[in-house]
C-alpha positions in Angstrom: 83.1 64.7 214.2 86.2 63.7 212.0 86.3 64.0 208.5 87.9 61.6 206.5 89.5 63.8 204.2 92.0 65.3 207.0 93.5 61.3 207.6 96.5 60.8 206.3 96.8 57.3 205.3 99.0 55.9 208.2 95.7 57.3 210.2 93.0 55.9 208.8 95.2 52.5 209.1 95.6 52.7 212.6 91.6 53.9 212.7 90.0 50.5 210.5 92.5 48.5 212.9 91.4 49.6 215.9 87.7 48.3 214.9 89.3 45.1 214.3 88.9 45.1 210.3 92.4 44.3 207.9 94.6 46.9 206.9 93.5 47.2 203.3 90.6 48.4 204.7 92.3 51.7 204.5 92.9 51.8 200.7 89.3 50.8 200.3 88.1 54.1 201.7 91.1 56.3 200.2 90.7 55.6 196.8 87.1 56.5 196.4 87.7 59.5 198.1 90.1 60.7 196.2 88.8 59.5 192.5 84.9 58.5 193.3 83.7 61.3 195.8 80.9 59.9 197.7 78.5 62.7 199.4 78.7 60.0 202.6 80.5 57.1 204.3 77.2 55.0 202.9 78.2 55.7 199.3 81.7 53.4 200.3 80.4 50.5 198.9 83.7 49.0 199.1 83.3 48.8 202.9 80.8 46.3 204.2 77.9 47.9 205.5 78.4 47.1 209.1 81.9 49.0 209.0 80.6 51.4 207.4 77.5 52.0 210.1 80.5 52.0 212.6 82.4 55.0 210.8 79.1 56.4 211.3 78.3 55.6 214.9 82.0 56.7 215.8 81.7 60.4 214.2 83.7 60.1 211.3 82.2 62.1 208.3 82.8 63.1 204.7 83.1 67.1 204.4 82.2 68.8 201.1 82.7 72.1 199.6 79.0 73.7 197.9 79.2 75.4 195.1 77.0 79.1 195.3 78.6 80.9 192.7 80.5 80.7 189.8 82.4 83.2 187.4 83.7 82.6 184.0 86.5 84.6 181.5 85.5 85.2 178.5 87.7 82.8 176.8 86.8 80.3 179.3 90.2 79.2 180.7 90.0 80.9 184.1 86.5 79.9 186.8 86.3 81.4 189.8 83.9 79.5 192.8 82.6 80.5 195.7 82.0 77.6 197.8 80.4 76.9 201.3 82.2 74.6 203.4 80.6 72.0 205.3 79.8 74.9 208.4 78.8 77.0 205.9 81.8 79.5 205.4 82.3 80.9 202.4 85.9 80.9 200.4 86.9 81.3 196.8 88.5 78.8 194.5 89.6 79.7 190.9 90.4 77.0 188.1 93.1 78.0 185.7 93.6 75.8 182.6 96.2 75.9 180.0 96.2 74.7 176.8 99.7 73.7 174.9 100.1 76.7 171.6 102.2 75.2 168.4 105.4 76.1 170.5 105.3 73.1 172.4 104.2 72.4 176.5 101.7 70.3 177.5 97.6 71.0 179.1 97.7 71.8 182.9 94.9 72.9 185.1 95.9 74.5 188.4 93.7 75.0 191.3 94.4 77.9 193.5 93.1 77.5 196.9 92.1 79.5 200.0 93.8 78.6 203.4 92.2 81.5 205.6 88.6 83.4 205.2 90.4 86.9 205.1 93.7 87.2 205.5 95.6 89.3 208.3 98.2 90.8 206.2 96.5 93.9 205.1 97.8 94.3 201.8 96.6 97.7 200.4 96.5 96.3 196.8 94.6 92.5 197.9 91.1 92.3 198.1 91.1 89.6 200.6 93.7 91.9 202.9 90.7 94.7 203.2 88.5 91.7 204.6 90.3 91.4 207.7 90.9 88.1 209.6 88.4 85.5 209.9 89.2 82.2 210.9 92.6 79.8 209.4 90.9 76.7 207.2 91.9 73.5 208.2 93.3 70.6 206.2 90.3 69.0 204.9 89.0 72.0 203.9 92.0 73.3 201.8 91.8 69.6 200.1 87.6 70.1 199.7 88.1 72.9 197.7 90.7 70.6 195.1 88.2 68.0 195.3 85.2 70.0 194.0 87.5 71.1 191.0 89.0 67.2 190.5 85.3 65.8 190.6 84.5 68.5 188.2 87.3 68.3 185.9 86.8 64.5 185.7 83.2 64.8 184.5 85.2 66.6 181.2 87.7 63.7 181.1 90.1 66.2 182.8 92.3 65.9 185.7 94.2 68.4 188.4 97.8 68.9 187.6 98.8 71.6 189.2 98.4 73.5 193.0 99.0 76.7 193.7 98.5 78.3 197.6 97.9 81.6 196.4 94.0 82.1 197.1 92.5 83.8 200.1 94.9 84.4 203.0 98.6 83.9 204.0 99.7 80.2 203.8 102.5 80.2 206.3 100.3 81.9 208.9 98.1 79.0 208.9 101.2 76.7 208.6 100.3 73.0 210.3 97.3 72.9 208.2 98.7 73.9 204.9 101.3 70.7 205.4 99.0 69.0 206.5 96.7 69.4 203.4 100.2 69.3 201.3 101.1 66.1 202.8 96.9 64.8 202.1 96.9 65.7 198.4 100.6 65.1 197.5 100.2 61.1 199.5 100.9 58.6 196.6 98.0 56.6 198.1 95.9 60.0 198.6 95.0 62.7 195.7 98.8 62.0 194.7 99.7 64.9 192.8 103.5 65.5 192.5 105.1 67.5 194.9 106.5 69.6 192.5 103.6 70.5 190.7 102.2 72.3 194.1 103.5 76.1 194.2 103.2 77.9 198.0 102.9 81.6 197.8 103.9 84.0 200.7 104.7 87.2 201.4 107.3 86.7 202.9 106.7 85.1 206.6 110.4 84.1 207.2 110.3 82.0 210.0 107.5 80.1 207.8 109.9 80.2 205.0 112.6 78.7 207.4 110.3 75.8 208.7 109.1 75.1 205.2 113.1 74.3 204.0 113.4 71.9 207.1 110.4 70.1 205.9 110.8 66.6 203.7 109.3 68.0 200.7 110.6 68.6 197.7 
C-alpha cells in the first residue's frame, strides 16, 4: 500500500501517466488533499470514478491520523493531541496559536510534530527520552499529523502558519523522512507553507546539521 500523502508532486505525475490519464490529473488529486481531506481516494470526486477504482486496485491509499485524546491550557492557546496513525501507533501533536497584543505582529498557529515514537537520545530532562526508541515515522505520517490540525483549524476559518520539528523524537536521526515530509508540506503545489516558516529542532546531530546546510532549502 502507498499513501498518497508521501508523493511528491513530480511522483504522482509520473504515477496518473503511467495509467495513461493527462498530467493535470495530478493537481486534481493534490489539491484536495491538501485543502479538502477526503477520508478515501472515492471522496476524489475530481477524478473520474474509473481512475479512481484504479488508485484503488493498484494499492494506493489515503492515511489518516485519529484523534484519542485531547488537552487544553487554560487560556486555550496551546492543544495537545494524541493521535493514532493509520497502524495504530500512537504520537503526540500540540497546536500553539498566537494572537497579535497592541504592540504590533500578526496571528500564527504552529504545529509541532513528532518524527519518532520515543526518541533514542535519552535526555534526562525529556519525557519522550525516558520512553526509549520505538520506531522513526515516515513522511506521510509527519505530514498526517499537520493535516489533522489544518483540517481542524479550517473548520474555525483558521489556517497553519507555522512548523516546528520539535515533538517526539530527534529529527535528524530520522533524516530522509523529515525532508521528505519538509519537501511534501513546503511544495507550492502541496500543503505550500513557506520554507521559512518551518523551524527543525536538534540537539545537536552534526553530521545531520552538516547534510541539512547542503540541502536546497532555505
Amino acid at each position: 500500500m502507498t499513501d498518497l500523502y508521501r508523493l511528491l508532486p513530480e511522483e504522482m505525475e509520473k504515477i496518473v501517466m503511467d495509467m495513461g490519464q493527462p498530467r493535470y490529473r495530478a493537481d486534481q488529486i493534490l489539491y484536495p488533499l491538501y485543502y479538502k481531506f477526503p477520508k478515501n481516494i472515492s471522496e476524489i470526486k475530481q477524478l473520474p470514478t474509473t481512475m479512481r477504482d484504479e488508485l484503488i486496485a493498484a494499492g494506493y491509499t489515503i492515511g489518516s491520523a485519529t484523534e484519542t485524546h485531547r488537552v487544553v491550557s487554560d487560556d486555550g492557546d496551546t492543544t495537545k493531541l494524541l493521535l493514532n496513525l493509520t497502524d495504530g501507533t500512537p504520537v503526540e501533536t500540540v497546536l500553539i496559536q498566537y494572537e497579535p497584543t497592541k504592540i504590533g505582529g500578526h496571528p500564527r498557529s504552529t504545529i509541532c510534530v513528532s518524527t519518532q515514537v520515543g526518541c533514542a537520545m535519552g535526555c534526562i530532562f525529556c519525557a519522550t527520552g525516558q520512553m526509549g526508541f520505538e520506531r522513526n515515522l515516515k513522511a506521510e505520517e509527519i505530514v498526517a499529523q499537520v493535516i489533522h490540525f489544518a483540517n481542524l483549524l479550517g473548520q474555525r476559518g483558521q489556517h497553519v502558519t507555522n512548523l516546528v520539528f520539535m515533538g517526539m523524537g530527534e529529527p535528524l536521526a530520522n533524516y530522509d523522512e523529515t525532508i521528505r515530509a519538509v519537501r511534501l508540506l513546503t511544495h507550492p503545489r502541496g500543503f505550500g507553507i513557506g520554507q521559512r516558516n518551518i523551524t527543525i529542532s536538534t540537539i545537536g546531530i552534526i553530521s545531520g546539521i552538516d547534510k541539512l546546510a547542503e540541502e536546497d532549502l532555505q
